[in-house]
LUMGUVO-95241 format. One record per residue (C-alpha): chain; y, z, x; residue number from 1; residue in three letters. Coordinates in steps of 0.05 Angstrom, whole numbers, plus 5000, padded with zeros to 4 digits. Example, Ala and Ser with C-alpha at 12.3 -4.5 7.8 and 13.67 -1.06 7.14 Angstrom:
BEGIN
+---+-------+------+------+-----+-----+
| c | north |   up | east |   k |   r |
+---+-------+------+------+-----+-----+
| A |  4910 | 5156 | 5246 |   1 | Ala |
| A |  4979 | 5143 | 5273 |   2 | Ser |
+---+-------+------+------+-----+-----+
END
This chain:
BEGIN
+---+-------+------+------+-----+-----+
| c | north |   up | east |   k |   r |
+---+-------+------+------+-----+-----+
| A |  7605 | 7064 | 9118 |   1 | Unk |
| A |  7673 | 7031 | 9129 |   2 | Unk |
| A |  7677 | 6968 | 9157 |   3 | Unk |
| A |  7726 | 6923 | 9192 |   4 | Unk |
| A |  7752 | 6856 | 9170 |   5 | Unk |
| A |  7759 | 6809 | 9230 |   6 | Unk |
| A |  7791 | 6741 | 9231 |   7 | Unk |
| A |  7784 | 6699 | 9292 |   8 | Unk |
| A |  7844 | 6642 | 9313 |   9 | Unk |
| A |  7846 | 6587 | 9358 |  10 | Unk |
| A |  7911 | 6569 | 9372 |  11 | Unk |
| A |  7959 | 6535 | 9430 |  12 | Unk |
| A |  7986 | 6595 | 9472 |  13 | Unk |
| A |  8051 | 6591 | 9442 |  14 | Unk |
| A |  8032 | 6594 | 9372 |  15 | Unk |
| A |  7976 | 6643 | 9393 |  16 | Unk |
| A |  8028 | 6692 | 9408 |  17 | Unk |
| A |  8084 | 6678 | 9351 |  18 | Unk |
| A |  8018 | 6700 | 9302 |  19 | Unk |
| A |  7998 | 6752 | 9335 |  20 | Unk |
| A |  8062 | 6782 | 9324 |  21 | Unk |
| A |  8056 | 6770 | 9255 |  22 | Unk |
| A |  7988 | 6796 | 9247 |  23 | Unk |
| A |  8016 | 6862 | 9266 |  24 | Unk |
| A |  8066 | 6865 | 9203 |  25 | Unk |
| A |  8008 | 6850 | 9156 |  26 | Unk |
| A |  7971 | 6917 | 9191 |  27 | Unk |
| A |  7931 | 6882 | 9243 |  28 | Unk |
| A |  7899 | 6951 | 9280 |  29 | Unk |
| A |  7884 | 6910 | 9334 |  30 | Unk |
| A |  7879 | 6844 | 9384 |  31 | Unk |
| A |  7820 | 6819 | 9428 |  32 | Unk |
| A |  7833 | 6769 | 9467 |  33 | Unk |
| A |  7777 | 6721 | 9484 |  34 | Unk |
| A |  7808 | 6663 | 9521 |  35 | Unk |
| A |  7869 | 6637 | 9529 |  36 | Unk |
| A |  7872 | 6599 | 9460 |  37 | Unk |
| A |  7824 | 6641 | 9419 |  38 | Unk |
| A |  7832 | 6721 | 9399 |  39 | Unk |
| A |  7801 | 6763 | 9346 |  40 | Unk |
| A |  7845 | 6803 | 9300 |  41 | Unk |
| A |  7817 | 6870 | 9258 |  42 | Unk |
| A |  7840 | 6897 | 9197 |  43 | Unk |
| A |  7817 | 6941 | 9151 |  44 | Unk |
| A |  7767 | 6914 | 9103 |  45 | Unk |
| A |  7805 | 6916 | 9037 |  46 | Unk |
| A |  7864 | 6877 | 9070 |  47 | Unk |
| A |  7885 | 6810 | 9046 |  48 | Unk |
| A |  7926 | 6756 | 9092 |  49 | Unk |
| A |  7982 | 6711 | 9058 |  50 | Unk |
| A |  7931 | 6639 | 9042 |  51 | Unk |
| A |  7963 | 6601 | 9091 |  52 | Unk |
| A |  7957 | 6659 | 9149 |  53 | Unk |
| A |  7875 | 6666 | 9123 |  54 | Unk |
| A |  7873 | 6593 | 9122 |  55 | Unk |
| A |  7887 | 6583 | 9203 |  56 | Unk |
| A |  7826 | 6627 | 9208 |  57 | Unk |
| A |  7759 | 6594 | 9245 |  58 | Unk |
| A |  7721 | 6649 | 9232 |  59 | Unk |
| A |  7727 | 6713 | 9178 |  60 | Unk |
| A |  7669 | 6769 | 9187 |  61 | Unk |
| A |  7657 | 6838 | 9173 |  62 | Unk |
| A |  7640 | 6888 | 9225 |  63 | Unk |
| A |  7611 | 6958 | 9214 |  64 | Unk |
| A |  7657 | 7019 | 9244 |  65 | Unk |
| A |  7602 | 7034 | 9289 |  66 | Unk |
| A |  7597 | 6974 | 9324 |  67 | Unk |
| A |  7684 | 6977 | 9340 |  68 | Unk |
| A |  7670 | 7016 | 9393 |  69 | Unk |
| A |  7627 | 6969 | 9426 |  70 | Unk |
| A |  7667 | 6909 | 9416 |  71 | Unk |
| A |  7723 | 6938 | 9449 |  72 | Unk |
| A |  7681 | 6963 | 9508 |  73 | Unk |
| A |  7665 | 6889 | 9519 |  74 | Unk |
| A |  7739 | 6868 | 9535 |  75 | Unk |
| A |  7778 | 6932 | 9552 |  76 | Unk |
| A |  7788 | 6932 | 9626 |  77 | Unk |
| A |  7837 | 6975 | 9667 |  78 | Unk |
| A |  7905 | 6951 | 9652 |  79 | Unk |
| A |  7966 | 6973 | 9697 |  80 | Unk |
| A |  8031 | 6992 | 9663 |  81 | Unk |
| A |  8076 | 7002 | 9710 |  82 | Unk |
| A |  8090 | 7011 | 9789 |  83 | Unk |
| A |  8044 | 7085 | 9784 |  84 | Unk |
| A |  8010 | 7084 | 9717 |  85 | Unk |
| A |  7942 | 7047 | 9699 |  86 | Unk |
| A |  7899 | 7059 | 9632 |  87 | Unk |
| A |  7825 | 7063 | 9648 |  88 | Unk |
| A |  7767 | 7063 | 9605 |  89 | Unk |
| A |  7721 | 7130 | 9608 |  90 | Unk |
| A |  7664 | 7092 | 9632 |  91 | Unk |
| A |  7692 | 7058 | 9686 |  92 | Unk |
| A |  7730 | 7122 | 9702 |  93 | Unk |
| A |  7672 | 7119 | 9768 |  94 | Unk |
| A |  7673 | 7049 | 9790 |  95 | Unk |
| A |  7759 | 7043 | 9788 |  96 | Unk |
| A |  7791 | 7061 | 9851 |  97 | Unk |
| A |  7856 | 7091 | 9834 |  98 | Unk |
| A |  7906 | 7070 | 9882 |  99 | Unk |
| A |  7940 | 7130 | 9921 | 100 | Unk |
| A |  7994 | 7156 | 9891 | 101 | Unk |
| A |  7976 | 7125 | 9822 | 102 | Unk |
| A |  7967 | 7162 | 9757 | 103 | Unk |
| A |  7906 | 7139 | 9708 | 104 | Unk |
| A |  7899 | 7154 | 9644 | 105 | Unk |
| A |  7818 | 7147 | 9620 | 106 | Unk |
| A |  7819 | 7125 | 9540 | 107 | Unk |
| A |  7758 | 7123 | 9502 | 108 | Unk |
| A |  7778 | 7062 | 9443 | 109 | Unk |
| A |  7761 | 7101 | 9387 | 110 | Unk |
| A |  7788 | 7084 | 9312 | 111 | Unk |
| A |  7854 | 7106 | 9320 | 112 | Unk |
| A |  7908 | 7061 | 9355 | 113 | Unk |
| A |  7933 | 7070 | 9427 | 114 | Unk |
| A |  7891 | 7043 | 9482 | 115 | Unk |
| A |  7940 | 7018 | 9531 | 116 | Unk |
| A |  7930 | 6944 | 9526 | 117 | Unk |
| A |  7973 | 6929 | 9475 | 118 | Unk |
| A |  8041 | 6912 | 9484 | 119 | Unk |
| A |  8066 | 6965 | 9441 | 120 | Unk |
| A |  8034 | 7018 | 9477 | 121 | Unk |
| A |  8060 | 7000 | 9546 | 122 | Unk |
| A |  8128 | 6994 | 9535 | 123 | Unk |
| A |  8127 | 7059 | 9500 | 124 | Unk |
| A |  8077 | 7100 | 9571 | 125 | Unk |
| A |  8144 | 7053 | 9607 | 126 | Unk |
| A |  8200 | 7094 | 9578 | 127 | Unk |
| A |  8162 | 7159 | 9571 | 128 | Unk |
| A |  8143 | 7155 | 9650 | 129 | Unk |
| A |  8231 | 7132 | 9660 | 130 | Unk |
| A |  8259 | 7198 | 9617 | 131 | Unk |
| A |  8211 | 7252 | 9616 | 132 | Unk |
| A |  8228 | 7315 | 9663 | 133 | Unk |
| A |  8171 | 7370 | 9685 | 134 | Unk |
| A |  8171 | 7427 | 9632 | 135 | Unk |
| A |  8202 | 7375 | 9575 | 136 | Unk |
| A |  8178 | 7388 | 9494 | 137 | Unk |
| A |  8155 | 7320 | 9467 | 138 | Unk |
| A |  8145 | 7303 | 9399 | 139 | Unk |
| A |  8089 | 7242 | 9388 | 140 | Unk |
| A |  8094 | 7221 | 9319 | 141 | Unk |
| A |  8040 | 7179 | 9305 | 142 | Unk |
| A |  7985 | 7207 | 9362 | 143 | Unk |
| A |  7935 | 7159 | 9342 | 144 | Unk |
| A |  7884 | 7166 | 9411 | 145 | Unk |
| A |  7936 | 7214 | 9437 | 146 | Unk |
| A |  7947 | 7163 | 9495 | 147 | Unk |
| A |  8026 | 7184 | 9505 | 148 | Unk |
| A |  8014 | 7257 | 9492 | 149 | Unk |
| A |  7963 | 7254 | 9550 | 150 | Unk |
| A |  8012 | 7215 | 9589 | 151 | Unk |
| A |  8061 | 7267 | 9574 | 152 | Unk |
| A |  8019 | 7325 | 9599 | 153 | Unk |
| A |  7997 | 7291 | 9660 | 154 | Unk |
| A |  8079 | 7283 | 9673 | 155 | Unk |
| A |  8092 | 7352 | 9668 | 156 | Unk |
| A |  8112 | 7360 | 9599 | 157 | Unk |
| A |  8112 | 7427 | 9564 | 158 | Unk |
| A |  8098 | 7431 | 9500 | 159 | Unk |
| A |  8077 | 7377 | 9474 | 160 | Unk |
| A |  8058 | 7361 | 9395 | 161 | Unk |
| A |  8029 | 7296 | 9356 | 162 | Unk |
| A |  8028 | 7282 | 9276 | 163 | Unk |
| A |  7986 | 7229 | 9247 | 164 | Unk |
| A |  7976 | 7220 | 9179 | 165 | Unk |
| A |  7909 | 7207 | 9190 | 166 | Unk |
| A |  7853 | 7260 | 9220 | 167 | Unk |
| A |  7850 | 7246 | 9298 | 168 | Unk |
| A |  7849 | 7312 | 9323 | 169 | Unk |
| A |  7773 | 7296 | 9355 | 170 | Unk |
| A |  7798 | 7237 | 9387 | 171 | Unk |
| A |  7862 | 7260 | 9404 | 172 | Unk |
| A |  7817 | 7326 | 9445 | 173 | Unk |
| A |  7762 | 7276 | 9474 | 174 | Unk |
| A |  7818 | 7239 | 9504 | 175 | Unk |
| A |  7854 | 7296 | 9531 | 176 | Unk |
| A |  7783 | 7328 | 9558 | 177 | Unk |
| A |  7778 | 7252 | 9599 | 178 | Unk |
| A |  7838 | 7263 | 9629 | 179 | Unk |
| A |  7834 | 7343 | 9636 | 180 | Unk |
| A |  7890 | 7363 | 9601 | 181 | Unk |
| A |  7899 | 7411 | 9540 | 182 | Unk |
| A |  7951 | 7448 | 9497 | 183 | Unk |
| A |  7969 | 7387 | 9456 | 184 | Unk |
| A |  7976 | 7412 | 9392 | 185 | Unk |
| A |  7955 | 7356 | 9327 | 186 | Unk |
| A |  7989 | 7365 | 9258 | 187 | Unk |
| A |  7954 | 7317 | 9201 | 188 | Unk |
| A |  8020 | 7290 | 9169 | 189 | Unk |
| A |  8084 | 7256 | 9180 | 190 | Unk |
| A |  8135 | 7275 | 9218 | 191 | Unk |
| A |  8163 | 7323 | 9161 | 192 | Unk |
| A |  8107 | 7369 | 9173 | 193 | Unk |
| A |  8131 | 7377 | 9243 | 194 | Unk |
| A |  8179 | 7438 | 9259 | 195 | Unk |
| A |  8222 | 7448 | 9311 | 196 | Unk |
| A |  8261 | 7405 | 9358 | 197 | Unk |
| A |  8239 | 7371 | 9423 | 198 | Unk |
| A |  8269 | 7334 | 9488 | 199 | Unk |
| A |  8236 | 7272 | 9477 | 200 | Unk |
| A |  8208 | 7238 | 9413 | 201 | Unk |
| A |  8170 | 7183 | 9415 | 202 | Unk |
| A |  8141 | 7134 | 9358 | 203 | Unk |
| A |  8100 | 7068 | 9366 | 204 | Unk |
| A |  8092 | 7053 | 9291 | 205 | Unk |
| A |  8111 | 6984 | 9257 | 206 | Unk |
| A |  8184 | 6970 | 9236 | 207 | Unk |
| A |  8161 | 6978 | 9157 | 208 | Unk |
| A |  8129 | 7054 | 9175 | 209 | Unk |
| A |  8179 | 7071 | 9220 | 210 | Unk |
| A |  8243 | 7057 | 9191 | 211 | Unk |
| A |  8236 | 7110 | 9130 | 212 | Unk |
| A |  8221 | 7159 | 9183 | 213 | Unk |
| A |  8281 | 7151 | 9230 | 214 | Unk |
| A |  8323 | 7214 | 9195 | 215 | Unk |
| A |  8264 | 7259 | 9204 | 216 | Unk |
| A |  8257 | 7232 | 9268 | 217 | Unk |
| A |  8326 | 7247 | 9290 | 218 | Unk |
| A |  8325 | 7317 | 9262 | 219 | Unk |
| A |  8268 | 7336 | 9314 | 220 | Unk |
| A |  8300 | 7306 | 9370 | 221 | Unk |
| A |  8343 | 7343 | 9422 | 222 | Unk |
| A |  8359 | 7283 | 9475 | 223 | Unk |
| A |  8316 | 7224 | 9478 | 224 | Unk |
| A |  8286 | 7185 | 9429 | 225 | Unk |
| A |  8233 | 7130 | 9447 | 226 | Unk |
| A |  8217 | 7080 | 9395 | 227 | Unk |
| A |  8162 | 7020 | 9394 | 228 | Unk |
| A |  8128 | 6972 | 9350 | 229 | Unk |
| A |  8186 | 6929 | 9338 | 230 | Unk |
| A |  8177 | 6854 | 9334 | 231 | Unk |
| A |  8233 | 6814 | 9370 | 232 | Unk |
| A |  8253 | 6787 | 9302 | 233 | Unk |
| A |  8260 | 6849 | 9274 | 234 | Unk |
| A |  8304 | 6872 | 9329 | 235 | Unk |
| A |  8372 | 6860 | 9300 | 236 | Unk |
| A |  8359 | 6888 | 9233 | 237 | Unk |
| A |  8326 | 6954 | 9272 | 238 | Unk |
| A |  8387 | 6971 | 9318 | 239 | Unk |
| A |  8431 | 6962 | 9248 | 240 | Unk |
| A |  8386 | 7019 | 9222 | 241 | Unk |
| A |  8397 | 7052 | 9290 | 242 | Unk |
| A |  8471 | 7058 | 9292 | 243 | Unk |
| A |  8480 | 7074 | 9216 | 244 | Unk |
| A |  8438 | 7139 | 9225 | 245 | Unk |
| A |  8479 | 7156 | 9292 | 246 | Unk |
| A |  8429 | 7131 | 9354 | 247 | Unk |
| A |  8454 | 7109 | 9408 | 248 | Unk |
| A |  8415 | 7049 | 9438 | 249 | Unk |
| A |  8409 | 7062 | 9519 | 250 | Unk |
| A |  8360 | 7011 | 9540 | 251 | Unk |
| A |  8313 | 6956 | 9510 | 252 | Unk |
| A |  8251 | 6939 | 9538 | 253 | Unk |
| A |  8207 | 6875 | 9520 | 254 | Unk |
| A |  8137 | 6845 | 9525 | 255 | Unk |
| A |  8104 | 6781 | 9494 | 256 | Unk |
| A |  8142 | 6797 | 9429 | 257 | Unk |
| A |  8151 | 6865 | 9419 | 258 | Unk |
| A |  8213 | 6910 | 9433 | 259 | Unk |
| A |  8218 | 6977 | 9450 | 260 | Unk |
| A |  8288 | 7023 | 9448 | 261 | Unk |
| A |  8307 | 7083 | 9482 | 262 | Unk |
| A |  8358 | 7122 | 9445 | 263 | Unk |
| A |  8406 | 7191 | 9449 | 264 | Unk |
| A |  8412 | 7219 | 9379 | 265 | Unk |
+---+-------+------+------+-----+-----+
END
């Protein structure tokens, strides 16, 4: 059965944040927060931290895939992304009182990424909720959960398609059942395997998985790109890659430190 490598920090807030940044580069699929100095991060259980990131560690353990489920269920609470959107767990899809006017999306925290509470995720359901139009294609490369896909439908989108290199096509339809929406279509494989063009592509994938994939990327898109998982330090090396391939850079949006871009090809 796989398992999970977890590695728990306690750190001042300020340092707290500046690694948890980092964490993400190494792989880091995800952050719990337990109190204002101390988080757990999880990686897959073959990974292996520089020494001196392993050696801030208070705690390393293993946890079974089974029980990653249940670990999140302890600490995900609805989280509100903007003025009208809030991401709700599925089981306290009863006890939630959506305010009027408000659109919720209910997320199960499977295995794949995308549960709203990241940083990543938010800024990316930000500019999605900003560009998309009723009746729009969208592209999701990287569906993970299918979280923006969802989001996508419940805007109004059209057609609407997500690749993952990995096999989340039962996630991807539990989510979408939650939130009782279908038609999005799930390709295993990258972006490549993808045809046709769309209004808006979006991609929430880390700087060294993303970057490769920006021609393909472009290729597919008809108007608006979104793209996430940037670290602020990476940011001037990213828009470099931007403007050599021929984006155009329309807005930047940030949180703790992560960057977001929306772009015209």
């Amino acid at each position: 059965m796989k398992r999970f490598k977890v590695f728990v920090f306690s750190l001042p807030p300020p340092d707290k944040e500046l690694l948890e940044g980092e964490l993400f580069s190494f792989g880091c699929l995800g952050i719990e927060e337990v109190n204002e100095r101390e988080f757990k991060a999880y990686f897959p259980e073959e990974i292996s931290l520089p020494t001196e990131v392993e050696e801030r560690a208070v705690k390393v353990y293993f946890l079974e895939s089974r029980d990653w489920n249940e670990e999140w269920k302890k600490h995900f609470k609805p989280v509100r992304v903007s003025e009208r959107i809030f991401v709700v767990p599925s089981w306290m899809r009863d006890e939630f009182q959506v305010p009027e006017g408000a659109l919720a999306i209910y997320i199960y925290p499977g295995k794949a990424f995308g549960t709203g509470t990241h940083e990543t995720t938010k800024l990316s359901m930000r500019l999605i909720e900003e560009v998309l139009k009723p009746k729009d294609s969208f592209l999701d490369v990287g569906i993970g959960s299918g979280i923006l896909s969802v989001l996508a439908k419940k805007l109004g989108a059209g057609e609407v398609v997500g690749c993952d290199v990995e096999d989340v096509r039962e996630e991807v339809e539990l989510n979408s059942s939650l939130n009782g929406v279908s038609g999005i279509e799930v390709i295993k494989g990258s972006v490549d395997k993808v045809d046709g063009k769309f209004d808006v592509v979006v991609a929430n994938i880390e700087k060294h998985i993303l970057e490769p994939l920006l021609p393909s990327i472009k290729e597919r898109a008809l108007g608006w790109v979104i793209l996430s998982g940037i670290l602020k330090a990476q940011r001037d090396g990213f828009v470099n890659s931007l403007k050599s391939l021929g984006f155009k850079v329309v807005k930047e949006l940030e949180e703790g430190e992560w960057t977001a871009f929306l772009c015209r090809k």
